[in-house]
C-alpha positions in Angstrom: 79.1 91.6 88.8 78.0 93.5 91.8 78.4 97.4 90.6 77.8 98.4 94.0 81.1 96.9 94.9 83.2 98.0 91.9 82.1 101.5 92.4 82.3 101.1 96.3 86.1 99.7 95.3 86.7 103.0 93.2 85.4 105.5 95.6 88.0 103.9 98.6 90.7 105.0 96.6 89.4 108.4 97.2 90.1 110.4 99.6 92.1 108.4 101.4 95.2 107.9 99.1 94.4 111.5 98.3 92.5 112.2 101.3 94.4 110.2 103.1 97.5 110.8 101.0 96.9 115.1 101.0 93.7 115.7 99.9 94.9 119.4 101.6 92.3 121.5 100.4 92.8 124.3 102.5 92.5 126.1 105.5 90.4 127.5 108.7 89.5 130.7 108.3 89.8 131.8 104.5 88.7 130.6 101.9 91.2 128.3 99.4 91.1 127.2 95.9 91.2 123.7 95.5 94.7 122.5 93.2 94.8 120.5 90.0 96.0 117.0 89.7 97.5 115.6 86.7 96.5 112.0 85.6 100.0 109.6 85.4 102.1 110.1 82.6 101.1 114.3 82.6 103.6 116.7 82.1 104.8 117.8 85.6 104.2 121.6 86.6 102.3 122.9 84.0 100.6 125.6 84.9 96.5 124.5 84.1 93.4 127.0 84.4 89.7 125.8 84.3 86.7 127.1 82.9 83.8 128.1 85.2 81.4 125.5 86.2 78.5 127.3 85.5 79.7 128.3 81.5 79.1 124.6 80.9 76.8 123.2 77.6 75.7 120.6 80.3 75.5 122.1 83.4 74.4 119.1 85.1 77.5 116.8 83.9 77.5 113.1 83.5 78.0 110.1 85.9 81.0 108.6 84.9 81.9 105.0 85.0 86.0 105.0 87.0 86.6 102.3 84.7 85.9 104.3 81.6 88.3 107.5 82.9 90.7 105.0 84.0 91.5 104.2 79.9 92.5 107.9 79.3 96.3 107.8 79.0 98.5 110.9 77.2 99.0 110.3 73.6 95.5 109.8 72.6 93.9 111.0 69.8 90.9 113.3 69.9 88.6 110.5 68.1 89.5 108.0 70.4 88.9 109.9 73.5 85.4 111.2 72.0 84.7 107.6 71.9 85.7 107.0 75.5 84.9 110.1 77.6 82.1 111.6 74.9 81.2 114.9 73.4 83.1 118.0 76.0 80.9 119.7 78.0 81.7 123.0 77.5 81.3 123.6 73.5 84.7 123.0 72.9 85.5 121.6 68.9 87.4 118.9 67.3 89.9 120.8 65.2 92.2 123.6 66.3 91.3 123.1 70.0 94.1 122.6 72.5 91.6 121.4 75.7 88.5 119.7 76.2 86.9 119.9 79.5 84.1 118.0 81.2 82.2 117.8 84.2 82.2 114.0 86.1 79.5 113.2 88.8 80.2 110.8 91.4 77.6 109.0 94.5 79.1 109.0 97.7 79.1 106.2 99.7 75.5 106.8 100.4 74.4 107.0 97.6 71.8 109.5 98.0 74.3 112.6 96.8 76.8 113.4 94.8 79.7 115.9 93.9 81.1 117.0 90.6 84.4 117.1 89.6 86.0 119.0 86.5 88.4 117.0 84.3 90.8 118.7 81.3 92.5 117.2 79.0 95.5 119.2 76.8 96.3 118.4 73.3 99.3 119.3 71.1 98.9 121.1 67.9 97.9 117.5 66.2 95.1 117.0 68.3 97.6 113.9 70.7 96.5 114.4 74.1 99.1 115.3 76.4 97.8 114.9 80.0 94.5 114.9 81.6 94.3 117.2 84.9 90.9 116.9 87.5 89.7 119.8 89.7 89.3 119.3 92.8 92.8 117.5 93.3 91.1 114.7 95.3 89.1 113.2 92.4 92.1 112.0 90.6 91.9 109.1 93.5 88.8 108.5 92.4 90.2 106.9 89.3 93.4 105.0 90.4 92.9 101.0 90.4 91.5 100.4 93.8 94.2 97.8 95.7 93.4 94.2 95.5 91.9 93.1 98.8 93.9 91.1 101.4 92.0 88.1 103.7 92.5 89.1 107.2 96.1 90.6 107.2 96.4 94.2 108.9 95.5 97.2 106.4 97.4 100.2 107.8 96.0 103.7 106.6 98.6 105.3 105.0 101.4 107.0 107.0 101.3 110.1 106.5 98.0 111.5 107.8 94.9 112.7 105.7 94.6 116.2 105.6 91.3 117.4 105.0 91.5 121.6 104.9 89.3 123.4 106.7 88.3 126.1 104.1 87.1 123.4 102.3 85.3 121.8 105.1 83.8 124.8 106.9 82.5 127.9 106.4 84.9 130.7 107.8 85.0 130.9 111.5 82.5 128.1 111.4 82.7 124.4 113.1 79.8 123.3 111.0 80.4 120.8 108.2 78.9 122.4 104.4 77.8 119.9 102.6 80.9 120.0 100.4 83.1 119.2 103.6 80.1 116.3 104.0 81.0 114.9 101.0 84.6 114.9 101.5 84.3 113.2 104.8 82.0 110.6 102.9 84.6 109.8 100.6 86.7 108.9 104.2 83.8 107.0 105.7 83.9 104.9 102.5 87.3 103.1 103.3 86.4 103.3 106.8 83.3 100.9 106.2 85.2 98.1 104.1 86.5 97.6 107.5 86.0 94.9 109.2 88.0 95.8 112.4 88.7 99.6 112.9 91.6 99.3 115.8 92.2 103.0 115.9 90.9 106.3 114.3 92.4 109.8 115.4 90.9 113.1 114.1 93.1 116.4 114.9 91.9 120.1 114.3 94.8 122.6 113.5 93.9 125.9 112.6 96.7 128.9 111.5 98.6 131.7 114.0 95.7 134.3 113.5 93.9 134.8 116.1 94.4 134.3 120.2 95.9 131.0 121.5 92.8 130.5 123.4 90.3 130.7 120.3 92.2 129.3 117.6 92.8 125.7 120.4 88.8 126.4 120.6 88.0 125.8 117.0 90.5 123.0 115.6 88.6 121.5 118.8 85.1 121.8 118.0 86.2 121.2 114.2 88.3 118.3 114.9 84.6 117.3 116.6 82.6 117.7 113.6 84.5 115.3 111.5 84.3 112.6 114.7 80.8 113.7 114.3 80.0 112.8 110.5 82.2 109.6 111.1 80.0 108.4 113.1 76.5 109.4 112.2 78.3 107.3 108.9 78.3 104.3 111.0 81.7 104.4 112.6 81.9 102.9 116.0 82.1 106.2 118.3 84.8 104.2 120.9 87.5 103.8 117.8 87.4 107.4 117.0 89.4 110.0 119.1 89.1 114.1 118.3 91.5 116.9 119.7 92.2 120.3 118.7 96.0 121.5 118.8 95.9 124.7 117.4 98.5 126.7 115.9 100.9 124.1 117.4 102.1 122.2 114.8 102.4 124.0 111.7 103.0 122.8 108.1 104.4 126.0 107.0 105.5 129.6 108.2 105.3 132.6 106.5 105.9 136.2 107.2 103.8 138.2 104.8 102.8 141.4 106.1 99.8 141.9 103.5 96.7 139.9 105.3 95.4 138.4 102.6 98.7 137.4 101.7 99.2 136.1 105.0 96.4 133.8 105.1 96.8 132.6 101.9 100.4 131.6 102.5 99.0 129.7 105.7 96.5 127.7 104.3 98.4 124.5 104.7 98.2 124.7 108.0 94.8 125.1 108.5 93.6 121.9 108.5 91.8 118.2 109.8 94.1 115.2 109.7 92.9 111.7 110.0 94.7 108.7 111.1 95.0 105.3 112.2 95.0 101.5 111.6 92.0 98.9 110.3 91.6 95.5 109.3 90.0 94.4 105.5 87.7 91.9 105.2 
């Protein structure tokens, strides 16, 4: 089997059903939390809280195989997910403990880096798992059965556009990429190159209502750039890809808070880099 492949098939279901489907981390000028996702069969709106990174036993976390973290399912026991997923990776014990928590490491498409991702799992007082939930929301994508590939038929992207948010991709009141917002354009370019024929790619800055007309169309431009940037250094033909910055124009939300804090926080959603468009799959 070539593992390239199967992990190459796992990582396009990244951030482009959740990418591409509302990766939405957040925002241009403040900086956002990224959300929890729940694994399928989770209980819906339950509120879930994760441990800090750094308090890990193993700091460094594992490289997980998709396939493996695909098995977990609610109603588990704690035996048979220590045989799956292994030992937690923040001290956590078998008995009397209502969450386990790890820390998953994933290669981008390159190969040459990777990003972490933080995965929970809650248990009921009889140790039966209950749902699993992943931090960043994006990397529960990277676990969902990639789509079985169709012979020269037209692949549309999905409809709704792929909103990448700026907090998460820049610096504030910056139009260069960090390397976090590298790796969540990677996770883009990786769908991108299983195409055999890109017929269309559009990337479009928006930013919030803070700030002057003028300067906020300035930076959803040059940010809106930045991704068309990365694209392409990632081998994207430059002539299918089109950038534009629109502003405040179009915005996902409005809000009136008079705090500013509040404010921005409530307007993160529109702070943002959508990508769209069409492709062909080999």
């Amino acid at each position: 089997m070539d593992t390239t492949n199967t992990h190459y098939r796992a990582l396009r279901g990244v951030l482009l059903p959740a990418l591409l489907a509302c990766i939405t981390l957040a925002g241009c000028r403040s900086h956002g939390a990224a959300g929890e996702a729940p694994v399928a069969g989770s209980p819906a709106g339950e509120a879930v809280s994760f441990p800090e990174p750094g308090k890990a036993a193993l700091k460094e976390g594992v490289f997980a195989d998709p396939a493996d973290l695909r098995r977990f399912a609610p109603g588990m026991s704690k035996r048979q997910l220590y045989a799956l997923l292994g030992t937690p990776h923040f001290n956590e014990g078998m008995w009397g403990v209502r969450e386990w928590n790890y820390l998953f490491n994933f290669r981008t498409p390159q190969r040459s880096e990777y990003f972490t991702c933080q995965f929970q799992v809650r248990f009921d007082g009889k140790g039966i798992a209950q749902g699993g939930y992943w931090k960043p929301q994006s990397c529960a994508a990277l676990v969902e059965p990639p789509p079985p590939p169709t012979a020269g038929l037209p692949a549309a992207l999905p409809q709704e556009p792929l909103r990448l948010a700026a907090d998460a991709l820049f610096a504030f009141d910056s139009a260069e990429l960090s390397a976090a917002g590298r790796r969540a354009v990677d996770g883009v370019l990786g769908q991108v190159q299983r195409a055999s024929e890109v017929q269309r790619i559009e990337v479009v800055g928006h930013t919030d209502r803070i700030g002057s007309p003028s300067y906020n169309q300035t930076l959803s431009t040059r940010r809106a750039e930045a991704v068309r940037s990365a694209l392409v250094e990632g081998g994207v033909a430059s002539g299918t890809i089109r950038a534009e910055g629109r502003g405040a124009a179009e915005p996902l939300v409005q809000c009136d808070q008079r705090s500013q804090p509040a404010l921005i926080a409530c307007l993160a959603p529109n702070r943002r880099v959508q990508i769209s468009g069409r492709a062909r799959i080999d």
